[in-house]
LUMPATOR-322781 format. One line per field, with one value per residue (C-alpha): residue number from 1; residue in one letter; z, x, y. Coordinates in nm, 4 decimals, always signed. Each point is the difference from the previous one (the first is absolute). Layout:
<atoms>
rokol: NUM/...
voro: A/...
z: Z/...
x: X/...
y: Y/...
</atoms>
This chain:
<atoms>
rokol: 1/2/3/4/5/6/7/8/9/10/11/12/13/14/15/16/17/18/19/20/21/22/23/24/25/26/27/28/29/30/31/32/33/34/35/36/37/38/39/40/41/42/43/44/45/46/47/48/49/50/51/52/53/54/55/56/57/58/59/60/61/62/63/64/65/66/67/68/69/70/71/72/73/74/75/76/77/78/79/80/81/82/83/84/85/86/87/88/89/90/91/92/93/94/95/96/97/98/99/100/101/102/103/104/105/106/107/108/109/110/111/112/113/114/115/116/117/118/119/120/121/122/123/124/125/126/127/128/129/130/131/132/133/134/135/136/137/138/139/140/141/142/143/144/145/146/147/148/149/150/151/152/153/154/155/156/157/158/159/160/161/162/163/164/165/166/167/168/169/170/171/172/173/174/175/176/177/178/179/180/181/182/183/184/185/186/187/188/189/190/191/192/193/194/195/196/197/198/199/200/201/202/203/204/205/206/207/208/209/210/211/212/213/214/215/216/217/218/219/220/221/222/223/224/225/226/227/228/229/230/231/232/233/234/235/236/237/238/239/240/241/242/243/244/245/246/247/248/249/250/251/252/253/254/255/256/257/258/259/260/261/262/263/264/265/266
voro: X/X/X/X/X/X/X/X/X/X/X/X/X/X/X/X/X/X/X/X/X/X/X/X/X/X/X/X/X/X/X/X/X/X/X/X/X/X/X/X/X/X/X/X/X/X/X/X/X/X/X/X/X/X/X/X/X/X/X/X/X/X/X/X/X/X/X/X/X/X/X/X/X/X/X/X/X/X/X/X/X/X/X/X/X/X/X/X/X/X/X/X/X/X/X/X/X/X/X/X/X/X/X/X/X/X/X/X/X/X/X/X/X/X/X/X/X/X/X/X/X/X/X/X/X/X/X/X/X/X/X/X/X/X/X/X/X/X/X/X/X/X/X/X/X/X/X/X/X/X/X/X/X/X/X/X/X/X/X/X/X/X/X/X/X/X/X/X/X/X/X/X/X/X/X/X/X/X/X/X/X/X/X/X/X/X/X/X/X/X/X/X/X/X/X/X/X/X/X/X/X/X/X/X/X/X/X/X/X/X/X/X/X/X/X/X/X/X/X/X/X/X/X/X/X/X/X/X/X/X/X/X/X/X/X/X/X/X/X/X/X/X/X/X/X/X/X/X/X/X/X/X/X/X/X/X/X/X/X/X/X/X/X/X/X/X
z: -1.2930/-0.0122/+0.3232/+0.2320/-0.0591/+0.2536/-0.1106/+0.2542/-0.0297/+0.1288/-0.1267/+0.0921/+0.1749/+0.3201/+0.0117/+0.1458/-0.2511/+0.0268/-0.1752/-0.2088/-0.1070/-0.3606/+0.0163/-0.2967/+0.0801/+0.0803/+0.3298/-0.0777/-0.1939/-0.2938/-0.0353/-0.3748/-0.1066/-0.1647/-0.1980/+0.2143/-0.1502/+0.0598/+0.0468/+0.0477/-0.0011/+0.1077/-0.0764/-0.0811/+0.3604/+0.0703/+0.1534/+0.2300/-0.0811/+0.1351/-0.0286/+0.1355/+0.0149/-0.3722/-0.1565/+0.0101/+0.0845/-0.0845/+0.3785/-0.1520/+0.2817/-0.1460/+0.1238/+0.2091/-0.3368/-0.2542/-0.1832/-0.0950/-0.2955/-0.2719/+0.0873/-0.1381/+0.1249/-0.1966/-0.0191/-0.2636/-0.2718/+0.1294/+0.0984/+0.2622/+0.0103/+0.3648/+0.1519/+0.2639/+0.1497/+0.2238/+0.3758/+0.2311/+0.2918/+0.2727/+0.1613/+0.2857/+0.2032/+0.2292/+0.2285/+0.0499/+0.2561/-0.1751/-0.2560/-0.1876/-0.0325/-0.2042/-0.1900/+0.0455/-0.0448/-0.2508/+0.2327/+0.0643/-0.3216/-0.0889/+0.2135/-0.1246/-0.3501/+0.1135/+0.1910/-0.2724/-0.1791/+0.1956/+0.0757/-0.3244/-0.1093/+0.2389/-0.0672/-0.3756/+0.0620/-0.1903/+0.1538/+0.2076/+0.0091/+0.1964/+0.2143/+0.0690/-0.1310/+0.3877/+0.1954/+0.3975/+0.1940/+0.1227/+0.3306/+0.1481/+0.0822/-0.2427/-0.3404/+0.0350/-0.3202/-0.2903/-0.3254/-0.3193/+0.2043/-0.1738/+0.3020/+0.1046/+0.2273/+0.1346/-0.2783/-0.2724/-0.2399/+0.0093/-0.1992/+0.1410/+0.2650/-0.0941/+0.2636/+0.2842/+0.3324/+0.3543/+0.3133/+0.2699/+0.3314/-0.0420/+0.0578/-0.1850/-0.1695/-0.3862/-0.1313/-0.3436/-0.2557/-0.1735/-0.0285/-0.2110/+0.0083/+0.1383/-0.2703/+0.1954/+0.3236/+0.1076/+0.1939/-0.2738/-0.0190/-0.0775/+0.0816/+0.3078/+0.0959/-0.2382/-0.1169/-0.3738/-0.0420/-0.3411/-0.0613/-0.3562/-0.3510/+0.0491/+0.3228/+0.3190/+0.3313/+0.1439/+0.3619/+0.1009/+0.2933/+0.2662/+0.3306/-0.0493/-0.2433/+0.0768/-0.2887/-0.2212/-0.4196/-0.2001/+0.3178/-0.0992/+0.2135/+0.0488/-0.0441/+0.3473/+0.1686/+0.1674/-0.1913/+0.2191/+0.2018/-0.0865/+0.0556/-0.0823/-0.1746/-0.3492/-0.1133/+0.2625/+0.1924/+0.2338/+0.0445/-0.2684/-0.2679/-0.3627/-0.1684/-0.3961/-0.2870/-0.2953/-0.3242/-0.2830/+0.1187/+0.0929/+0.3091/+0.0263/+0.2727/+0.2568/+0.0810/-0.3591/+0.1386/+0.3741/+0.0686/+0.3415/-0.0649/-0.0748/+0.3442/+0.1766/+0.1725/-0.1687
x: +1.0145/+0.2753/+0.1809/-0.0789/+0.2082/+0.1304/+0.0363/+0.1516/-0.1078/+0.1278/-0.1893/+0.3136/+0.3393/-0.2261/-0.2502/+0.0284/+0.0182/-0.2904/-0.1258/-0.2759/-0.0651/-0.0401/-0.3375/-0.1625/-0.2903/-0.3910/+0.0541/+0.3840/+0.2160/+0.2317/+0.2701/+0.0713/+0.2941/-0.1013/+0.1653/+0.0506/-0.2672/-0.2489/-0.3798/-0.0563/-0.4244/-0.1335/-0.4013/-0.0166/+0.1503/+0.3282/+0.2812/+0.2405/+0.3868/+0.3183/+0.3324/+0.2362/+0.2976/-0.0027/-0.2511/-0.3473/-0.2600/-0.3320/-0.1770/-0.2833/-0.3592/-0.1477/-0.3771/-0.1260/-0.2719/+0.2663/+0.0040/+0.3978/+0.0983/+0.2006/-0.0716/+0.1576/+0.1234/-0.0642/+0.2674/-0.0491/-0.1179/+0.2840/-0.1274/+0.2036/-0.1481/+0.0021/-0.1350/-0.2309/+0.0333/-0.2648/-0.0283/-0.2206/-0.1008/-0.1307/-0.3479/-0.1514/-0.2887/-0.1458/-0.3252/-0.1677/-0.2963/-0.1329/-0.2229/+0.0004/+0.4050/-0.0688/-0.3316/-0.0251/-0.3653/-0.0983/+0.1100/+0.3263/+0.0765/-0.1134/+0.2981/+0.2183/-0.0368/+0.0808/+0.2971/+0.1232/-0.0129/+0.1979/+0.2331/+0.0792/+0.0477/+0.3024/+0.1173/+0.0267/+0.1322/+0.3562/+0.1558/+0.2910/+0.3528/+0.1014/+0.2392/+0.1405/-0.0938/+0.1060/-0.2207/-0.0488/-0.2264/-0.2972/-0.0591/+0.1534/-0.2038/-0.0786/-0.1545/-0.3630/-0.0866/+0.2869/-0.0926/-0.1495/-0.2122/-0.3350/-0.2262/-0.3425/-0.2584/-0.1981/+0.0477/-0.0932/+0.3027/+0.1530/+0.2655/+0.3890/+0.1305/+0.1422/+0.2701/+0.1660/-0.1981/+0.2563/-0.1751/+0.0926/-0.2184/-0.2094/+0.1410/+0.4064/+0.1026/+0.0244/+0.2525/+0.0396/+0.1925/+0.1468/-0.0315/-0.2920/-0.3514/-0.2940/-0.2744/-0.2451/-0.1557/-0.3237/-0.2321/-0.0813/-0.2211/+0.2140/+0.3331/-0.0819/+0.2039/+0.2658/+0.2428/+0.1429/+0.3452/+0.1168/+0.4057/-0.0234/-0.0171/-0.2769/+0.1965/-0.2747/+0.0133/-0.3574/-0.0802/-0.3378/-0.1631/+0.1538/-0.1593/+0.1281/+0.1506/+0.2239/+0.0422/-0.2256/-0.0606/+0.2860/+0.2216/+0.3927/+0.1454/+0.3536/+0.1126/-0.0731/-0.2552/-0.2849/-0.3086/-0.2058/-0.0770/-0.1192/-0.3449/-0.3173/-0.1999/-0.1839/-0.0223/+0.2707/+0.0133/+0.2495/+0.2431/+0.2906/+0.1081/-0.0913/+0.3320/-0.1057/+0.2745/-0.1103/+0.1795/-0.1613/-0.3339/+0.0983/+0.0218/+0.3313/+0.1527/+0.1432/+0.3008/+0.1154/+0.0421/+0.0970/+0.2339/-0.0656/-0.3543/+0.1327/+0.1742/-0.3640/-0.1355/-0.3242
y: -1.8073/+0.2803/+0.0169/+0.3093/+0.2610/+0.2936/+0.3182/+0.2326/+0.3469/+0.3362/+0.3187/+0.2276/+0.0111/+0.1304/-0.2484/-0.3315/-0.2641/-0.3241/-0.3572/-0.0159/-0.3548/-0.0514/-0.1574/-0.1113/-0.1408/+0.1491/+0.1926/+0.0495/+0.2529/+0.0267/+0.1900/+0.0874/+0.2269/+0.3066/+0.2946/+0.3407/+0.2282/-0.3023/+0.0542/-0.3264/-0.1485/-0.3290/-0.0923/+0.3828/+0.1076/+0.1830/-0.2129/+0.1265/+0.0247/-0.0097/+0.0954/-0.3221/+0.1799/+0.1662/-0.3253/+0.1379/-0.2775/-0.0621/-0.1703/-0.1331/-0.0926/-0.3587/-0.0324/-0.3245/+0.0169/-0.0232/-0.3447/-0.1354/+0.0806/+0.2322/+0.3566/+0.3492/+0.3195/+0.2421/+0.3195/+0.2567/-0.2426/-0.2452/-0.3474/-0.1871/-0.3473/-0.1708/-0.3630/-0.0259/-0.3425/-0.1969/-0.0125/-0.2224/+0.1846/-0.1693/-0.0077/+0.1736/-0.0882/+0.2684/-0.0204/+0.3007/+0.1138/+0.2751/-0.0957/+0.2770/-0.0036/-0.3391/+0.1466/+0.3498/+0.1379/+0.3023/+0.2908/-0.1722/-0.0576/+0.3959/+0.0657/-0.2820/+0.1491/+0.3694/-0.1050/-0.2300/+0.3379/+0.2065/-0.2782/-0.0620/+0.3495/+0.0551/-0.3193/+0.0211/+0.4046/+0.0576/+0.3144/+0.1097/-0.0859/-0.2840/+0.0891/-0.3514/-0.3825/-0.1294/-0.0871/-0.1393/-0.2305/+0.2174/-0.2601/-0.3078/-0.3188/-0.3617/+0.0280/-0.1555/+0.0540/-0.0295/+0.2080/-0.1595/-0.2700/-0.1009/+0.0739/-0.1273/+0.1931/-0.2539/-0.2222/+0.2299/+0.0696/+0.4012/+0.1631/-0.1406/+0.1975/+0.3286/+0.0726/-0.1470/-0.0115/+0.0075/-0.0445/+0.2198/+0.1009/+0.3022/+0.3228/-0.1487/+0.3509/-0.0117/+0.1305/+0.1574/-0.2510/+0.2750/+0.3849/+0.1267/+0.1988/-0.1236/-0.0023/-0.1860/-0.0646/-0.1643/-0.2608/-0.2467/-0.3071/-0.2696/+0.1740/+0.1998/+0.2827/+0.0896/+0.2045/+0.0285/+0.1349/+0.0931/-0.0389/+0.1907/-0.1703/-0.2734/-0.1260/+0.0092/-0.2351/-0.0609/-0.0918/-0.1258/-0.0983/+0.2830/+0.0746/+0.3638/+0.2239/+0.2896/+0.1828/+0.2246/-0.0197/+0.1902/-0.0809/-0.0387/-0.2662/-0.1062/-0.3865/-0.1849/+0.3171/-0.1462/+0.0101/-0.1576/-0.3515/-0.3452/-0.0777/-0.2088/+0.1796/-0.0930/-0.3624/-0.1658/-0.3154/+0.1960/+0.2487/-0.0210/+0.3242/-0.0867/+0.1188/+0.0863/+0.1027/+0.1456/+0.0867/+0.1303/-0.0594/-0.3867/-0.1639/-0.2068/-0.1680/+0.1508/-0.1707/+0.0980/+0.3110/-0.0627/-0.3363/-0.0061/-0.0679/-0.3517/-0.0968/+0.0928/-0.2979/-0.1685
</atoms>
């Protein structure tokens, strides 16, 4: 396997530079040098780029669902071929005593599948300008649930874990990783309370579970505001923030994105 590599990248003279991990495997991200008109696509999606202080970057989202393998970026006809290596994630047991958070029943999932809906329509949005790649820790406290993890609900197999759960007490303010727009807000089945903030070109952070949200839909919010507080609400065994990065429509790893997410106790 190719060694990690760490690109260091600062979007102007004004704006603090940051590490993004070179990540490719499912759940990671690959950073491909690009030419400086590029319009870069991935699976038929936009990808955000950068300028790196005068090299333009291609920072590409690799979905949880994407089998290792040779893949292409495609860039005006241009085909830049890239590897997508393999990655065992660990497993993740979880007991659960609502039922219908294991085996939800045909109103539930009438709601699941609307939800899914709108969630998935802000998360795969491509608009904006990102004003900067950097981003902060939203709340303190140990991970209890480490992205990528192939979880069970009461023994019964679900998709691997999408984000990076922290517990905190209810009530710990949120802060905002980085500045952006709120595109979405909501009381979910699975995911609770949430709020959706969109960065600009296919770059969104996602935090689930809050006991209360302080900020309205459309909503500009500066890098470390208070959106709202952890809670318990959805499908929790406690109080903790479910931290979600997304990137062209893919949920990647957190860390990648912010280090400190790695010195967190587990």
């Amino acid at each position: 396997m190719r060694p990690a590599l760490i690109v260091v990248i600062a979007l102007c003279l004004s704006t603090p530079a940051t590490a993004v991990e070179d990540s490719r495997v499912p759940g990671g991200v690959a950073i491909i040098p690009v030419e400086a008109d590029a319009r870069p696509t991935f699976n038929d999606k936009p990808v955000l780029t950068i300028n790196d202080n005068g090299q333009h970057l291609a920072v590409v989202g690799l979905a949880l669902s994407l089998e290792p393998g040779n893949y292409i970026l495609q860039n005006k006809g241009e085909q830049i071929p890239f590897q997508v290596m393999p990655k065992k994630y660990l497993e993740q047991r979880i007991y659960l005593k609502n039922k219908r958070h294991v085996t939800p029943n045909t109103l539930d999932l009438d709601r699941i599948k609307s939800e899914s809906q709108k969630q998935r329509g802000a998360l795969n949005a491509f608009d904006g300008t990102l004003e900067s790649i950097r981003m902060i820790l939203p709340v303190e406290g140990p991970i209890s649930g480490p992205f990528g993890k192939r979880r069970f609900f009461n023994d019964q197999p679900r998709r691997p874990h999408s984000g990076t759960d922290i517990a905190a007490p209810t009530g710990t303010p949120i802060k905002a990783a980085a500045t952006g727009r709120v595109s979405l807000i909501g009381d979910f089945f699975f995911n609770g309370r949430l709020v959706v903030i969109d960065h600009g070109e296919g770059l969104k952070t996602m935090y689930n579970h809050m006991d209360r949200i302080d900020v309205k839909k459309g909503q500009v919010v500066a890098q470390g505001e208070v959106i709202g507080t952890v809670g318990a609400t959805g499908r929790v065994t406690g109080a903790h923030l479910h931290l979600g990065v997304i990137l062209n429509g893919a949920s990647v790893d957190p860390k990648l994105f912010i280090p400190e997410i790695r010195s967190l106790p587990q």
